[in-house]
Phi, psi and omega in degrees: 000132187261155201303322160357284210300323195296332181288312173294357188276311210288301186306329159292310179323317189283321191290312177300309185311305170343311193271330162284343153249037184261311165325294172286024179245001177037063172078013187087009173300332197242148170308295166240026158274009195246328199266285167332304194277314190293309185309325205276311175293013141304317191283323207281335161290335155295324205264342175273311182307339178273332173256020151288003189259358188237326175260131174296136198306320171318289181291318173320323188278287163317341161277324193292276181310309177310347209235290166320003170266328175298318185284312169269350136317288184310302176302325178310322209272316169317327183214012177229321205100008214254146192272107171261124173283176177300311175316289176333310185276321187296305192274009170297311205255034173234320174288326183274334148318308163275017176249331170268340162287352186289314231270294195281353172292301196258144218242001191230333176298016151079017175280000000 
Protein backbone atom coordinates (compact mmCIF):
# COMPACT_ATOMS: atom_id res chain seq x y z
CA UNK A 1 0.00 0.00 0.00
CA UNK A 2 1.52 3.33 -1.03
CA UNK A 3 1.51 6.27 1.49
CA UNK A 4 -1.30 7.66 -0.93
CA UNK A 5 -3.67 5.32 0.56
CA UNK A 6 -2.56 5.86 3.83
CA UNK A 7 -3.26 10.12 3.26
CA UNK A 8 -6.84 8.66 2.09
CA UNK A 9 -7.47 6.59 5.00
CA UNK A 10 -6.72 9.61 7.37
CA UNK A 11 -9.13 11.93 4.84
CA UNK A 12 -11.86 9.43 5.39
CA UNK A 13 -11.09 9.13 8.77
CA UNK A 14 -11.34 13.23 9.17
CA UNK A 15 -14.01 13.21 6.86
CA UNK A 16 -16.16 11.00 9.25
CA UNK A 17 -15.68 12.37 12.24
CA UNK A 18 -16.25 15.71 10.76
CA UNK A 19 -19.62 14.48 9.57
CA UNK A 20 -20.67 13.07 12.58
CA UNK A 21 -20.33 15.96 14.57
CA UNK A 22 -22.19 18.33 12.17
CA UNK A 23 -25.52 17.18 13.77
CA UNK A 24 -24.57 18.31 17.19
CA UNK A 25 -23.28 21.29 16.06
CA UNK A 26 -26.77 22.39 15.29
CA UNK A 27 -26.21 24.73 12.57
CA UNK A 28 -22.82 25.93 13.88
CA UNK A 29 -24.27 27.44 17.06
CA UNK A 30 -22.57 25.33 19.56
CA UNK A 31 -18.97 25.62 19.82
CA UNK A 32 -17.10 22.76 19.72
CA UNK A 33 -18.98 20.49 17.79
CA UNK A 34 -18.80 23.25 15.54
CA UNK A 35 -14.63 23.83 15.84
CA UNK A 36 -14.47 19.96 15.55
CA UNK A 37 -16.70 19.55 12.38
CA UNK A 38 -14.77 22.48 10.34
CA UNK A 39 -11.42 20.91 11.58
CA UNK A 40 -11.76 17.76 10.80
CA UNK A 41 -12.95 18.59 6.89
CA UNK A 42 -10.35 21.01 6.74
CA UNK A 43 -7.89 18.19 7.42
CA UNK A 44 -9.96 15.56 5.19
CA UNK A 45 -9.17 18.03 2.27
CA UNK A 46 -5.80 18.25 2.81
CA UNK A 47 -5.13 14.63 3.09
CA UNK A 48 -7.43 13.93 -0.26
CA UNK A 49 -5.37 16.94 -2.00
CA UNK A 50 -2.01 14.48 -0.72
CA UNK A 51 -3.52 11.62 -2.17
CA UNK A 52 -4.73 13.01 -5.95
CA UNK A 53 -1.12 13.57 -6.36
CA UNK A 54 -0.75 9.96 -6.70
CA UNK A 55 -4.55 8.71 -7.51
CA UNK A 56 -6.70 9.30 -9.83
CA UNK A 57 -9.68 11.53 -8.68
CA UNK A 58 -12.49 9.72 -9.87
CA UNK A 59 -11.32 6.24 -7.66
CA UNK A 60 -9.79 8.39 -4.88
CA UNK A 61 -13.02 10.11 -4.63
CA UNK A 62 -15.28 6.90 -4.56
CA UNK A 63 -13.46 5.30 -1.88
CA UNK A 64 -13.40 8.44 -0.18
CA UNK A 65 -17.36 8.57 -0.68
CA UNK A 66 -18.04 4.87 -0.25
CA UNK A 67 -16.41 4.35 2.53
CA UNK A 68 -17.77 7.62 4.63
CA UNK A 69 -21.55 6.88 3.43
CA UNK A 70 -20.48 3.00 5.33
CA UNK A 71 -18.76 4.68 7.85
CA UNK A 72 -21.40 7.29 9.15
CA UNK A 73 -24.31 5.31 8.68
CA UNK A 74 -22.59 2.71 11.32
CA UNK A 75 -22.11 5.65 13.54
CA UNK A 76 -25.21 7.28 13.15
CA UNK A 77 -26.87 3.81 13.81
CA UNK A 78 -24.49 3.25 16.96
CA UNK A 79 -24.73 6.79 18.42
CA UNK A 80 -27.38 8.89 17.25
CA UNK A 81 -30.22 6.23 17.03
CA UNK A 82 -30.75 6.33 13.46
CA UNK A 83 -32.77 3.12 12.35
CA UNK A 84 -31.04 1.20 8.79
CA UNK A 85 -33.31 -1.24 6.90
CA UNK A 86 -32.79 -4.01 5.11
CA UNK A 87 -32.71 -1.59 1.59
CA UNK A 88 -30.21 0.63 3.87
CA UNK A 89 -27.57 -2.51 4.72
CA UNK A 90 -28.18 -3.92 1.08
CA UNK A 91 -26.97 -1.10 -0.63
CA UNK A 92 -24.47 -0.37 1.91
CA UNK A 93 -22.84 -3.81 1.32
CA UNK A 94 -23.18 -2.75 -2.68
CA UNK A 95 -21.10 0.71 -2.15
CA UNK A 96 -18.55 -1.54 -0.42
CA UNK A 97 -18.75 -4.30 -2.88
CA UNK A 98 -17.95 -1.69 -5.32
CA UNK A 99 -14.86 0.10 -3.64
CA UNK A 100 -13.14 -3.64 -3.68
CA UNK A 101 -13.51 -4.20 -7.00
CA UNK A 102 -12.29 -0.57 -7.81
CA UNK A 103 -9.23 -1.37 -4.85
CA UNK A 104 -8.85 -5.57 -6.38
CA UNK A 105 -9.65 -4.85 -10.21
CA UNK A 106 -9.02 -1.68 -11.71
CA UNK A 107 -5.91 -1.01 -13.81
CA UNK A 108 -6.70 3.07 -13.12
CA UNK A 109 -6.75 2.91 -9.31
CA UNK A 110 -2.78 4.05 -8.67
CA UNK A 111 -1.78 0.64 -7.14
Amino acid sequence: MSISYLYLALAIVCEVIATSFLKSAEGFTRLWPSVITATGYALAFFFLSLTLRTVPTGVAYAIWSGAGIVLVSAIAWFWQGQTLDAAALVGMGLIVAGVLVIQLFSTSAGH
